[in-house]
Residue, then its C-alpha position, 0 to 999 in steps of 0.5 A: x521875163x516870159x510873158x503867157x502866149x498872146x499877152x501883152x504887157x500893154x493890158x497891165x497899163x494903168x492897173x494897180x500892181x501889189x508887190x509881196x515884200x520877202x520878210x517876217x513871217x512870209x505875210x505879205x506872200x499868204x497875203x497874195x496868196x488870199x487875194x490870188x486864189x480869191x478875186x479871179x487872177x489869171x497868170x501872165x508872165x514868169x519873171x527872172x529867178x536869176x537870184x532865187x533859189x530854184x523852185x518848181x511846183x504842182x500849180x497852187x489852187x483854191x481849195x474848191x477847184x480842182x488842181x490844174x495842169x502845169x508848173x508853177x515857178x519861184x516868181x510869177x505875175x497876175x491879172x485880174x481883168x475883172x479889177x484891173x489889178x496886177x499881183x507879183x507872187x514870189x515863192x522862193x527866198x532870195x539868195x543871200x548878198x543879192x536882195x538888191x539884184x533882184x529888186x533893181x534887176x527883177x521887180x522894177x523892170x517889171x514895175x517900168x514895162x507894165x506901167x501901173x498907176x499905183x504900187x502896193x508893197x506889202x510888207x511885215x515887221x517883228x512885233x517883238x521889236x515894236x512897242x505900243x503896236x499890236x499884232x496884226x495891226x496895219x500901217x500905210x505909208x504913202x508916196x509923200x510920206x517916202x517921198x518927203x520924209x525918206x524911211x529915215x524919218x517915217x514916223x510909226x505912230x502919225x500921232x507922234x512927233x518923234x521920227x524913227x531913228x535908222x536903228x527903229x526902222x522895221x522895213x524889210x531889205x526888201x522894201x528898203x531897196x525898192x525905196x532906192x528907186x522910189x523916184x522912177x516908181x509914182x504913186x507907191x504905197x507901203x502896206x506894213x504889218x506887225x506879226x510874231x512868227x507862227x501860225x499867221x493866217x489870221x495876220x494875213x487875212x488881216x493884211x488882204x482885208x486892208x488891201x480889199x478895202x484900199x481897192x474897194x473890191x468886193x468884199x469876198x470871202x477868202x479863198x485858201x489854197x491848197x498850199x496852205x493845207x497840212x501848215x500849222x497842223x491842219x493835216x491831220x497826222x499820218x495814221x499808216x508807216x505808208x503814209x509817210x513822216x510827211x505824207 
């Protein structure tokens, strides 16, 4: 971990942090993404990319800002001194065979050394595996119910009395291996999200409004970033061969 010149770790004490799982859709990154560019969050460390794939890039800026100076890398943290509120924003996939590696290895390093009061993970599941849930609907599964339940027997409906099987289960690998250290980690919550693939902004949206909610933060409008620029057909298509296939 590289920490940004003069912060300390100790300012992070006591804030809520809000993990972004790695799963369907990448909601719970443009999730992140909304809340980043939105509620005033300065950068303060850049953790290990040991299991990543490499990952650079011009740094990510709303819309109506202008574009900053620097590099941005597959894994940083965030703080908003405003809120009190710490955010992980991972850009790249995690290398196959080491989701586990990075998760024990990575995020909950982080989680010990900045001492939050509460976790967040946000999380995404395929509606297509799911019936009677909407798209786009949002699931809270707190700290008792991992802890006493286990994801085992997490139920999706609360009203219903059948548990999930281990086959029904819909948590990310991600997320399952930060239950692995559900005990070292107090006051953990597990946002999850139920998407098809494609044009997810309106999901993601969704899914920043609930933690909006759950932190009883302004209600602000959200900020897009001009990473979010050109996806889903948002640019228009190129008129000159100068321009380039992806230009």
């Amino acid at each position: 971990m590289i920490l940004e010149d003069g912060f300390l770790l100790s300012a992070l004490e006591d804030s809520v942090l809000i993990v972004p799982a790695i799963s369907v859709g990448n909601i719970p990154q443009l999730s992140t993404d909304l809340l980043l560019h939105t509620y005033n969050f300065q950068k303060v460390a850049t953790l290990s990319d040991e299991f990543l794939f490499p990952f650079a890039s011009p740094v990510d800026h709303a819309v109506t800002t202008k574009p900053p100076a620097g590099l941005s890398f597959a894994i940083e943290a965030y703080y908003s001194i405003d809120h009190h509120v710490t955010l992980i924003q991972q850009r790249s996939p995690i290398i196959p065979g080491f989701n586990e590696k990075h998760v024990s290895d990575v995020i909950v390093p982080f989680i010990e050394a900045s001492n939050p009061q509460h976790v967040i993970v946000l999380d995404s599941a395929n509606s297509a595996l799911v019936e009677g849930v909407p798209q786009g609907e949002v699931r809270i599964h707190t700290n008792e119910d991992l802890l006493s339940e286990s994801f085992l027997s997490l139920l999706i409906d609360k009203n219903s009395a059948r548990p999930l099987s281990e086959a029904e289960m819909h948590f990310s690998d991600h997320t399952k291996a930060l239950e692995k250290s559900i005990k070292s980690i107090s006051n953990l919550v597990v946002l999850e999200t139920f998407v098809y693939e494609g044009d997810n902004f309106y999901e993601a949206k969704a899914l920043a409004a609930k933690v909006v909610e759950m932190l009883n933060l302004p209600p602000l409008v959200f900020e897009t970033p001009a990473s979010w620029l050109g996806v889903y057909g948002d640019k228009p298509v190129p008129l000159a061969m100068e321009e380039g296939l992806y230009g």
